[in-house]
TILUMVEX-736465 format. One line per field, with one value per atom (N, C-alpha, C, O): residue number from 1; residue in three letters; atom name; x, y, z. Coordinates in steps of 0.05 Angstrom, whole numbers, plus 5000, padded with zeros to 4 digits. Layout:
residues N
num: c(NUM  ...)
residu: c(ala  ...)
atome: c(CA  ...)
px: c(X  ...)
py: c(Y  ...)
pz: c(Z  ...)
END
This chain:
residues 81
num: c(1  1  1  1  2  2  2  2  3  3  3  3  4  4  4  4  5  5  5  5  6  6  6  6  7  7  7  7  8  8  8  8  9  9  9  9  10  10  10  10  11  11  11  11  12  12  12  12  13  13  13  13  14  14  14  14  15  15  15  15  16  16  16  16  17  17  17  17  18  18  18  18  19  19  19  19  20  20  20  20  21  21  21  21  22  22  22  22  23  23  23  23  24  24  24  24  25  25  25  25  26  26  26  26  27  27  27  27  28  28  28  28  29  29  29  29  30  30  30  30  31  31  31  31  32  32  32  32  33  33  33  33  34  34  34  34  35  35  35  35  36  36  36  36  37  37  37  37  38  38  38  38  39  39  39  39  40  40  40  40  41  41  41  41  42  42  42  42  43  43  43  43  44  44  44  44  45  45  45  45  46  46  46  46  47  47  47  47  48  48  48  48  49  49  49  49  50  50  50  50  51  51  51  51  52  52  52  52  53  53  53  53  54  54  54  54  55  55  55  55  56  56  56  56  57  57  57  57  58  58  58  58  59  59  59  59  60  60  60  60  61  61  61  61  62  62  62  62  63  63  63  63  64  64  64  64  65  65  65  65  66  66  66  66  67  67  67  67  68  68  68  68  69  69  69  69  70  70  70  70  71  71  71  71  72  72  72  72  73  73  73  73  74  74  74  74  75  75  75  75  76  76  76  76  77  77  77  77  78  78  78  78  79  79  79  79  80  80  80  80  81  81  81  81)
residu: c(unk  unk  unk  unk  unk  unk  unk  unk  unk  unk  unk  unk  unk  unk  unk  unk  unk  unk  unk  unk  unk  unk  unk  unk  unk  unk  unk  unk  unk  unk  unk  unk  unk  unk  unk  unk  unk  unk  unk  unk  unk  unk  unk  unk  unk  unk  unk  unk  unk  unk  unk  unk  unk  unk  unk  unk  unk  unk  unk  unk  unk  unk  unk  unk  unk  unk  unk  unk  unk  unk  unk  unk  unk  unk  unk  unk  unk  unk  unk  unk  unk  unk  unk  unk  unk  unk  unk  unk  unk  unk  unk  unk  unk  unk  unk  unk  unk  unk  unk  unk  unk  unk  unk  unk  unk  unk  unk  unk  unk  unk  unk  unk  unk  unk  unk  unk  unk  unk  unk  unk  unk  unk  unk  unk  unk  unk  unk  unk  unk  unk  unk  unk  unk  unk  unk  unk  unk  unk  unk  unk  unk  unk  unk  unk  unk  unk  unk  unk  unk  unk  unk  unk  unk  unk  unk  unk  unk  unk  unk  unk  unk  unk  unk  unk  unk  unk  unk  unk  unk  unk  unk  unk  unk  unk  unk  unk  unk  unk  unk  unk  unk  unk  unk  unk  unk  unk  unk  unk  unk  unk  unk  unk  unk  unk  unk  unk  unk  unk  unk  unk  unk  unk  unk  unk  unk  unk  unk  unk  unk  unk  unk  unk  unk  unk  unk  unk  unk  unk  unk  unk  unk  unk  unk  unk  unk  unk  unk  unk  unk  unk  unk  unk  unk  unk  unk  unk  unk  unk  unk  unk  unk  unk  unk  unk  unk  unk  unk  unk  unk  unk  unk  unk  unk  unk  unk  unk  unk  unk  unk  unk  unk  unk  unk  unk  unk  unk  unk  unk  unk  unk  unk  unk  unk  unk  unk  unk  unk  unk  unk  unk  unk  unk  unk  unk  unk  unk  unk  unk  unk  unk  unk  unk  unk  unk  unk  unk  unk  unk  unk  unk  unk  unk  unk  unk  unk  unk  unk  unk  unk  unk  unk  unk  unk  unk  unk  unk  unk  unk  unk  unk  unk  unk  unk  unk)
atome: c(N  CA  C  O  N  CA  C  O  N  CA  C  O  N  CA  C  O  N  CA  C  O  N  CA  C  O  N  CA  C  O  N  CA  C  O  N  CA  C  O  N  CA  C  O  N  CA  C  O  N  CA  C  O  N  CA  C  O  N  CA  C  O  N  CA  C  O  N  CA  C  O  N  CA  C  O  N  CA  C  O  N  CA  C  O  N  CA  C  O  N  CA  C  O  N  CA  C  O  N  CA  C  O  N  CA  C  O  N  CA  C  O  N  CA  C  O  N  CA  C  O  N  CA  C  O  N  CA  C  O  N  CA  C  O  N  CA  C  O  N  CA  C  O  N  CA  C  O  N  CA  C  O  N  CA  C  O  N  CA  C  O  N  CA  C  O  N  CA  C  O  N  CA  C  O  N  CA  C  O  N  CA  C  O  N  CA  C  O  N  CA  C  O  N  CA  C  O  N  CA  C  O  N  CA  C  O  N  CA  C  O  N  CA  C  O  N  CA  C  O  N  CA  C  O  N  CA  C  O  N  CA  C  O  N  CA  C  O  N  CA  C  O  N  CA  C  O  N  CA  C  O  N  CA  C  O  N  CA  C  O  N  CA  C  O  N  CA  C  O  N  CA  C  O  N  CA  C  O  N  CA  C  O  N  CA  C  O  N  CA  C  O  N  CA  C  O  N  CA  C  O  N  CA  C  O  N  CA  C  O  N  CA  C  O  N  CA  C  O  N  CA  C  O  N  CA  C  O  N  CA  C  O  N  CA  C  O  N  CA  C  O  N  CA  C  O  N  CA  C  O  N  CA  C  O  N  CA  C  O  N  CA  C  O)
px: c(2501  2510  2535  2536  2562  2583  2584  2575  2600  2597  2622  2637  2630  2646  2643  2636  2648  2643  2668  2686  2670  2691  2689  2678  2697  2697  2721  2740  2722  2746  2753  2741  2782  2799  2792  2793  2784  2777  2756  2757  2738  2705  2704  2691  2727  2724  2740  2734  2761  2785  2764  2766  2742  2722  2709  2708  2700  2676  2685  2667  2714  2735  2737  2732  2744  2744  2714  2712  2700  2678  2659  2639  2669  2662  2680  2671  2701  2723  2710  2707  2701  2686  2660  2647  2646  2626  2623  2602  2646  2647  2633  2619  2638  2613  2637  2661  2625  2635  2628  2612  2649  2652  2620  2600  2623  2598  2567  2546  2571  2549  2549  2536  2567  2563  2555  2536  2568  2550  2530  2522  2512  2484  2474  2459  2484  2461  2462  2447  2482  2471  2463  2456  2462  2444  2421  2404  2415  2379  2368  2344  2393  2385  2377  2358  2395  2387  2365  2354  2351  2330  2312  2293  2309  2294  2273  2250  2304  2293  2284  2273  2284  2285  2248  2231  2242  2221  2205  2181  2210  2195  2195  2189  2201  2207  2226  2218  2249  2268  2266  2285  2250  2234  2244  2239  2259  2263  2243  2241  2225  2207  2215  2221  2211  2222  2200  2178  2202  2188  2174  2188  2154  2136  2148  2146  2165  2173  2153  2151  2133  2122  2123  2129  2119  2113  2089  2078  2078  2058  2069  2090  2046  2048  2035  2033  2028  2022  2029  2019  2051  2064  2082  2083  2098  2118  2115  2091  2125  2127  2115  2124  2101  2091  2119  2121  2132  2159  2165  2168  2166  2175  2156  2166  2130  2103  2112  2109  2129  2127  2151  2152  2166  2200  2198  2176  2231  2238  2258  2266  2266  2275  2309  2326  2314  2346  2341  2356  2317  2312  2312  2324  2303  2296  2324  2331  2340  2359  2380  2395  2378  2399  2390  2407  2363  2361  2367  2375  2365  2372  2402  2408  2417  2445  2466  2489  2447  2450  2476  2481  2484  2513  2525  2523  2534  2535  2557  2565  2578  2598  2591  2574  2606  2600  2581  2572)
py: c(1151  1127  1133  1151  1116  1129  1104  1081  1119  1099  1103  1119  1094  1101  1105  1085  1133  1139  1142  1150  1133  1142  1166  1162  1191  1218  1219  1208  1237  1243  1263  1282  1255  1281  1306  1319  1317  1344  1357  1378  1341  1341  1349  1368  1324  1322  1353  1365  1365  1385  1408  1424  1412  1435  1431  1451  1416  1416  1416  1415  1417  1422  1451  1465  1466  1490  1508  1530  1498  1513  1510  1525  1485  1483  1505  1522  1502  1528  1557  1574  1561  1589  1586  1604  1578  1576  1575  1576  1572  1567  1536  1537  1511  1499  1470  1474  1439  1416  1405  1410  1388  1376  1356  1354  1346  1328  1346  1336  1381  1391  1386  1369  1406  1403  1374  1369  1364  1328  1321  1302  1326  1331  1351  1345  1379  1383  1390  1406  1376  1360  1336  1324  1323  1301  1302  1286  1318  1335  1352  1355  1367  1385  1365  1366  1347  1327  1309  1305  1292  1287  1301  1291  1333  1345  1355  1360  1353  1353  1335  1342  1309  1286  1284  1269  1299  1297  1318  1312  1339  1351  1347  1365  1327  1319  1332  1346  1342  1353  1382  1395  1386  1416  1438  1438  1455  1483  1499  1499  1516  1529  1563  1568  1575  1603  1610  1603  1629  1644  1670  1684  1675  1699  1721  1722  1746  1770  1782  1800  1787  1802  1827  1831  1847  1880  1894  1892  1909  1920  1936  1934  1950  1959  1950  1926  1960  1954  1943  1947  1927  1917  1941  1964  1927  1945  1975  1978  1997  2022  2023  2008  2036  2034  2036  2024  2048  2058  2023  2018  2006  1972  1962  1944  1961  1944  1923  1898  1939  1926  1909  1891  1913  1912  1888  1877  1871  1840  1840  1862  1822  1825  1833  1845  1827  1844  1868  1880  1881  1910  1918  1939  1913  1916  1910  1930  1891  1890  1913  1924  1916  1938  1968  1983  1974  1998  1996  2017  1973  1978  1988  2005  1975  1975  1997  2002  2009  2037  2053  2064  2050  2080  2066  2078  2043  2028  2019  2006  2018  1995  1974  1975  1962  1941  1923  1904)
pz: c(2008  1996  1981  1964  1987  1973  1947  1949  1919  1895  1881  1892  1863  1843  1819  1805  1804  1782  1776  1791  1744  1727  1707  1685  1714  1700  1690  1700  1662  1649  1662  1670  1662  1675  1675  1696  1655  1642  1658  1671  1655  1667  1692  1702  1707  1746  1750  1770  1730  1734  1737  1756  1715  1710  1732  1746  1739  1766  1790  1807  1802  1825  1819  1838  1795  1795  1799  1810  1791  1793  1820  1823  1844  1861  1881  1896  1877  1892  1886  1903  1852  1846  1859  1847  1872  1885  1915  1927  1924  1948  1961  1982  1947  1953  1947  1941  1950  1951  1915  1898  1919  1889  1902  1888  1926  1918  1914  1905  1926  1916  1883  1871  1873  1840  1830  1816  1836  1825  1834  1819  1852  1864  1845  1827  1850  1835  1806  1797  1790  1757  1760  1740  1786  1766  1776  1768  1798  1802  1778  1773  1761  1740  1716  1699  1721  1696  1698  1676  1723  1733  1728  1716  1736  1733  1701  1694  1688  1658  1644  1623  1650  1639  1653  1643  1671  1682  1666  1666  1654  1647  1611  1596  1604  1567  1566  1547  1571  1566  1548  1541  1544  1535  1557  1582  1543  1564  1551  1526  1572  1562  1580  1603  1560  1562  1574  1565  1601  1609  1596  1581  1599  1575  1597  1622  1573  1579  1567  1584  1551  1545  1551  1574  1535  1542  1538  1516  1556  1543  1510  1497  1507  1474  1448  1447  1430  1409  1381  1359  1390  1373  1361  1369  1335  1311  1313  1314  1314  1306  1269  1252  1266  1237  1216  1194  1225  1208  1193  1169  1210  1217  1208  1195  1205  1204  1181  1184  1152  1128  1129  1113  1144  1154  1153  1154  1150  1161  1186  1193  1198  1227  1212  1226  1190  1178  1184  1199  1174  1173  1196  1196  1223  1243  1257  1270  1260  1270  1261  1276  1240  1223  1237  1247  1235  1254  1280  1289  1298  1322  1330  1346  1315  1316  1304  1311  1281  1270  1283  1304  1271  1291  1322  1344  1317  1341  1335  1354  1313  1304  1276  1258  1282  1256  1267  1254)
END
């Protein structure tokens, strides 16, 4: 079905470039945001993070009493600012 949309210059300029970085058609990229956008609107618009979990037993005891400043500050330890 062909239609007419009015996009701001800017918008249609980013999505011509990023269809060329993809190897792919401006009418793919407009397909598939408004399947991405469909799609979310379908699920309550809630992004739900996939569980990484790790095995293990939680905190290192050193950390148990720790706050995530503390914890971030050791990870980064001797790394830069």
């Amino acid at each position: 079905m062909k239609t007419t949309v009015d996009i701001p210059d800017e918008l249609l300029a980013r999505a011509k470039r990023l269809a060329v970085r993809r190897r792919t058609t401006l009418r793919a990229i407009i397909e598939q945001g408004i399947r991405n956008t469909l799609k979310e609107q379908q699920n309550g618009g809630r992004y739900v993070l996939s569980d990484k979990s790790v095995k293990g037993k939680g905190l290192q005891a050193e950390f148990s009493d720790k706050g995530w400043s503390d914890i971030r500050d050791a990870t980064y330890s001797g790394r830069g600012s």
